[in-house]
N, C-alpha and C positions, 0 to 999 in steps of 0.2 A: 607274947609268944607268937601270936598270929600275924602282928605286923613282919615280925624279924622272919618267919617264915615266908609271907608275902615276898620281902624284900630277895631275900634269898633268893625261890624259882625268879622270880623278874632278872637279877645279874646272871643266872643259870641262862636264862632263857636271850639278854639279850647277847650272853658269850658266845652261843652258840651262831647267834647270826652274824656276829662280825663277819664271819666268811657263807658272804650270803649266796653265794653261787652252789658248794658245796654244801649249804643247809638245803637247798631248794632238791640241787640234786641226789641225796639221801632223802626227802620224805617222798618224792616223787617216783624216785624208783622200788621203795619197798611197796608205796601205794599198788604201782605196776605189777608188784610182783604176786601181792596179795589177789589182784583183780583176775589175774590169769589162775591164781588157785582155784575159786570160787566159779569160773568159769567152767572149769575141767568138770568140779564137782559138780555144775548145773548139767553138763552134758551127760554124764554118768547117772544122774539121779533120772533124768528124761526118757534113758534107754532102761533102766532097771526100776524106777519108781521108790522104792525102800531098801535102806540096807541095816539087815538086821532091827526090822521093827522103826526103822525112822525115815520118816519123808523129808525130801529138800527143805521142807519150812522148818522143820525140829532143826533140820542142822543146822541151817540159818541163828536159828536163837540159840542151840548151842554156841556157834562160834560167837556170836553177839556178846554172849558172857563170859567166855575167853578173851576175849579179842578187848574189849570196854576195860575190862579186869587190868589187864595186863599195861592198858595204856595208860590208866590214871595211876597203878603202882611206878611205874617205869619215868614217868615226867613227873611227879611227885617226890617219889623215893630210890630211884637209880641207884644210889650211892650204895645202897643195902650189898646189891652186888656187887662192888669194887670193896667192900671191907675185908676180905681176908687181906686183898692185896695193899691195902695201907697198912695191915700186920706186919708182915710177911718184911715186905720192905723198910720198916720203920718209919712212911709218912703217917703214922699214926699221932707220933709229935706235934705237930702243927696243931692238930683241933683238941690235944690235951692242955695247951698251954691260953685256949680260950678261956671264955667263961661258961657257967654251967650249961646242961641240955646237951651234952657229949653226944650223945647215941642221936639225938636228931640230928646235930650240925654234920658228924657223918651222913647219916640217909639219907639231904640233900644236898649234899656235897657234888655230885654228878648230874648230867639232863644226859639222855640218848637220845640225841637228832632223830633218830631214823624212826622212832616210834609215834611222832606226829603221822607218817604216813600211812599207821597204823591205825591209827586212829580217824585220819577220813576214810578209811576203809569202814573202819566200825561201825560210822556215821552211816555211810552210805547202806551197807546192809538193811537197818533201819528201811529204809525204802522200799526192798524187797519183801518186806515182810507182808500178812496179805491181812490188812483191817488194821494198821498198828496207830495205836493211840498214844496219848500224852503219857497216860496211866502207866501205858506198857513202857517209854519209854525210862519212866522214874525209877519204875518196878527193878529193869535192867540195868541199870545207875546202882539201885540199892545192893540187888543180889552180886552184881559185880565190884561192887567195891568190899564185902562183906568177905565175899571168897576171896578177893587178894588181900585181905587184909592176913586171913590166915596162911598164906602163902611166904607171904612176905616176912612172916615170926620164924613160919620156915626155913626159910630161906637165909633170915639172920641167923640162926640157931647153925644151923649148916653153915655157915661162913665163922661164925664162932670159934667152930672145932682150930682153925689154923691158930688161934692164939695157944691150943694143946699140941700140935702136932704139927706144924710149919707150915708150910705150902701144902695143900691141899685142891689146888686149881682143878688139876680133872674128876677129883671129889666132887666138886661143890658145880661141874659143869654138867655132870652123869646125873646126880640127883634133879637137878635144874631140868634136862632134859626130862627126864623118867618122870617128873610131873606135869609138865606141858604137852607129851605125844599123846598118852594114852587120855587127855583133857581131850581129844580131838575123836575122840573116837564114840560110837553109838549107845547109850546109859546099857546096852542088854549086857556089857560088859561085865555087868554085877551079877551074873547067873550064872559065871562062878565062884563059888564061897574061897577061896585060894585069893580071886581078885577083893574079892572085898574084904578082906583081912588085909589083904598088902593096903589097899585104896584107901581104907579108913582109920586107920592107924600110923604104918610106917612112912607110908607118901600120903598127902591129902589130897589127892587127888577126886574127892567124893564132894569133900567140904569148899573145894576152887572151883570145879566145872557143874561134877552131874545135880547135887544139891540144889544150887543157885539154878539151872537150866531146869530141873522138874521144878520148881517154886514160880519160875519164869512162864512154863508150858501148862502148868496145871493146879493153878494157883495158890495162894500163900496159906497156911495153917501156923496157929500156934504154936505148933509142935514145932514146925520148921524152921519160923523165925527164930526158936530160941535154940533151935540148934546149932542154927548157923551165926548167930551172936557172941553164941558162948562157945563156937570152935574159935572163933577171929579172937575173942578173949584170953582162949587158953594158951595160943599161943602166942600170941605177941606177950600175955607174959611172961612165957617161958622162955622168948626173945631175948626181953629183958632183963629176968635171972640170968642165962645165960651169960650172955654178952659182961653182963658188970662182975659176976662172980670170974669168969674167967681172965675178963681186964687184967687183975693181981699177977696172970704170968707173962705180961706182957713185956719185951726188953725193947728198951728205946735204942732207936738207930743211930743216934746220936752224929744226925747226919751234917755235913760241912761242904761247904764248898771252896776249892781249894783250884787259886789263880797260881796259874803254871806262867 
C-alpha cells in the first residue's frame, strides 16, 4: 500500500513539473504572496504589540499550524477536494473500474502546484520563531498533521453530500472557507460560547487550528493528545461511512468519446 502510494505522489509530483516554468512560477508567486502577508502582520503587531491577548510569536505558531497542516494535506491528499467534482461529472468511472482502496486512489488522484510555495513559507516561519528547536519543530509536524487529518474527514464528508444532491461546488467552497478564516484569527475567539459551539462541533475549527496551536504554545497533556487523536479518528471515520454508504447513489456517466 505504501509503495503504490509512494509511486502515485512521484507521477503526481513529476506531472506537475512537465511544465516547469509554470510550476516554478505558481510556487514562487503564492511564496510572494504569503511573505507580504506576514510582513503587513509583522508591521501591525510592531505599532500595536498584541491583538486580543496574542503577540506576533503566538501568531507565528498559529499560522505554523495552519499553514504545515494545510500543506502536507493538500500534496498528500488534493484530490479530497476535487471528489464532488468526479461525482457530479461522472469521472468517478475510471477509479471504479481499478482495483481495490477506491477512496485513496481518489484522494491522491490530484497534486496543487501552488501549495509547495506554501510550504516554503511554512518552513521559513520556523526561522522566525524565537529559541525554536528540533522538539518544536516535530511537535508542529505532529499537531499539524493531526488537525488536518481531521479536516480533511471533513472535508470528504462535505464533498460527499454531492453524491445526495448534485453539485454542490459553492457548498463545499463556503464551508472550506468558514474553516480556514476564522483558523487565522486570535484563540480569545472562544470567549464566546455561540463560537465555541459553532467551532467545536459544526465546523472544526477548534480541533485544525486553536487545539493543535495551544498544544504547540503551552505544551502537550494527556488530555490533549487524546483529544486531538480521537477528533482526526472520528472523523475520517465518518469520512468513510460516509463516502462508501453514499457510493450506492452514485450514476455512472457513462462517458464516450465521440470522433466527429
Amino acid at each position: 500500500m505504501l509503495k503504490s502510494l509512494r509511486t502515485i505522489w512521484k507521477y503526481n509530483l513529476f506531472s506537475a513539473m512537465a511544465y516547469r516554468t509554470s510550476f516554478i512560477v505558481q510556487i514562487v508567486s503564492m511564496a510572494l504572496s504569503d511573505i507580504v502577508m506576514v510582513m503587513i502582520f509583522a508591521v501591525f503587531f510592531n505599532r500595536f504589540h498584541t491583538i486580543a491577548g496574542m503577540d506576533f510569536q503566538g501568531y507565528l505558531r498559529l499560522l505554523i499550524v495552519v499553514l504545515l497542516g494545510y500543506c502536507i494535506s493538500h500534496i498528500l491528499f488534493y484530490g479530497t477536494r476535487k471528489i464532488g467534482e468526479l461525482i457530479v461529472t461522472g469521472q468517478l468511472d475510471m477509479h471504479l473500474l481499478l482495483p481495490r482502496n477506491l477512496l485513496i486512489r481518489v484522494m491522491t488522484s490530484r497534486l496543487q502546484v501552488s501549495v509547495f510555495g506554501d510550504l516554503i513559507y511554512a518552513i521559513g516561519l520556523f526561522f522566525l520563531i524565537k529559541g525554536v528547536t528540533l522538539i518544536f519543530v516535530l511537535k508542529a509536524i505532529f499537531v499539524a498533521t493531526f488537525g488536518w487529518l481531521t479536516f480533511m474527514g471533513f472535508a470528504l464528508t462535505i464533498e460527499s453530500l454531492w453524491f445526495r444532491i448534485g453539485s454542490s461546488r459553492e457548498l463545499s467552497r463556503a464551508i472550506f472557507e468558514a474553516v480556514m478564516w476564522p483558523a487565522h484569527y486570535p484563540p480569545n475567539i472562544f470567549s464566546t460560547w455561540i463560537f465555541k459551539v459553532l467551532f467545536m462541533s459544526v465546523l472544526p475549527v477548534f480541533f485544525v487550528a486553536y487545539l493543535p496551536y495551544n498544544m504547540l504554545s503551552f505544551g502537550f497533556s494527556r488530555a490533549n493528545v487524546s483529544l486531538l487523536i480521537g477528533a482526526s479518528i472520528f472523523f475520517c471515520s465518518l469520512w468513510a461511512f460516509t463516502f462508501y454508504r453514499w457510493l450506492r447513489k452514485y450514476e455512472s456517466g457513462n462517458l464516450m468519446n465521440v470522433n466527429e
